[in-house]
C-alpha positions in Angstrom: 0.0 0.0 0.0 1.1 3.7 -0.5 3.0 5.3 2.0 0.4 8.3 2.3 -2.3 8.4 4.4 -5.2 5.7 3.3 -8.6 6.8 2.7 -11.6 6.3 5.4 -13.1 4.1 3.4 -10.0 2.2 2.8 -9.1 1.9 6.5 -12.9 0.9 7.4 -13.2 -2.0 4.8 -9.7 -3.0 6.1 -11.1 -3.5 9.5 -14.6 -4.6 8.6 -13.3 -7.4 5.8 -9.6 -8.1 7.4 -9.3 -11.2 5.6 -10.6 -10.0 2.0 -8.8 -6.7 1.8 -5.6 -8.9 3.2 -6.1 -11.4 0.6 -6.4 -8.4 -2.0 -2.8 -6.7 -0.8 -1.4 -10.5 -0.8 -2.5 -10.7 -4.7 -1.4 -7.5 -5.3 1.7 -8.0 -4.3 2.5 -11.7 -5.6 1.2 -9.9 -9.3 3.9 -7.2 -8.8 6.5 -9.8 -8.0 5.6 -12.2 -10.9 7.9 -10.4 -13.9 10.4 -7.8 -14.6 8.2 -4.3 -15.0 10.1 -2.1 -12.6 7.4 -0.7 -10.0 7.2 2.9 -11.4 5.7 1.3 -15.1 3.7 -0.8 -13.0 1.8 1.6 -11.4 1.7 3.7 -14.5 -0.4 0.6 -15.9 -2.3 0.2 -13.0 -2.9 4.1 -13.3 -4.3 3.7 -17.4 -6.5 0.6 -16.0 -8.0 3.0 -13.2 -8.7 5.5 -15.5 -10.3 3.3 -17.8 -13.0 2.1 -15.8 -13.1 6.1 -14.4 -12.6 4.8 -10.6 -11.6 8.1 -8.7 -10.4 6.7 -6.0 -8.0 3.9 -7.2 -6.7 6.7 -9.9 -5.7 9.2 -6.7 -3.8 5.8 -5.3 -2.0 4.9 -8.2 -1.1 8.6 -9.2 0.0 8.4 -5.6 2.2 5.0 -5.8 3.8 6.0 -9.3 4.9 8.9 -8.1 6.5 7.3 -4.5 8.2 4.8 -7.1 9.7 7.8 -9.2 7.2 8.7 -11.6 7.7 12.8 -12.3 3.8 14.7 -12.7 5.1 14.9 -16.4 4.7 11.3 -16.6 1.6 10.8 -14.7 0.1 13.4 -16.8 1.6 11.6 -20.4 0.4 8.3 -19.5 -3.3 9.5 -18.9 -3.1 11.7 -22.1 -2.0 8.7 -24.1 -5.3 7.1 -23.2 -7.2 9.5 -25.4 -7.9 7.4 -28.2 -8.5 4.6 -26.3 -11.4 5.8 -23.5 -12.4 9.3 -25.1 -11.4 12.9 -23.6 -14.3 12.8 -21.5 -12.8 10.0 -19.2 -9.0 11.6 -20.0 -10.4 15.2 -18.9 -12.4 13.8 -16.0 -9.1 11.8 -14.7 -6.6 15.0 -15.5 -8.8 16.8 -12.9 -8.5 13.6 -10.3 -4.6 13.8 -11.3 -4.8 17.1 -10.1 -6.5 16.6 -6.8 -2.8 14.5 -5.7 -0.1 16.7 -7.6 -1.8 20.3 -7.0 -2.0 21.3 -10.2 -4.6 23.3 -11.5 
């Protein structure tokens, strides 16, 4: 998990569904571990999958994990530009202003 601060929600899942959200971390982990993506491109993938499916949340996380593993705003911002053609600048625009929200940017 990110070194920041986890979300409310987060936290109360966590102690409401121990097990499932352990199992979930455990996966999550053993995925990360299973070939040779460094962990910056791996959260930059995990960042294009979170703004594919428009999920708020997991997009603040993973904006929040790439850039603890070395990812610069410039390439935070890049990868969810390069989804353009691929979800539609509604779902780019919508996820540049949740990129915002973790790097201050206007």
């Amino acid at each position: 998990m990110s070194r920041q601060k986890l979300p409310e929600h987060y936290l109360f899942e966590k102690k409401t569904h121990q097990a499932f959200i352990n199992a979930v971390e455990d996966l999550g982990t053993a995925l990360r571990q299973q070939g040779p993506l460094d962990e910056k491109t791996a959260n930059l993938i995990q960042l294009a999958a979170a703004v594919a499916i428009r999920s708020e949340g997991a997009v603040h996380s993973h904006i929040r994990r790439a850039m603890e593993s070395g990812a610069s705003a410039d390439e935070v911002y890049h990868a969810i530009v390069l989804l353009t053609s691929t979800v539609g600048f509604p779902t780019v625009s919508a996820a540049l202003s949740w990129a915002g929200d973790v790097t201050h940017a206007p």
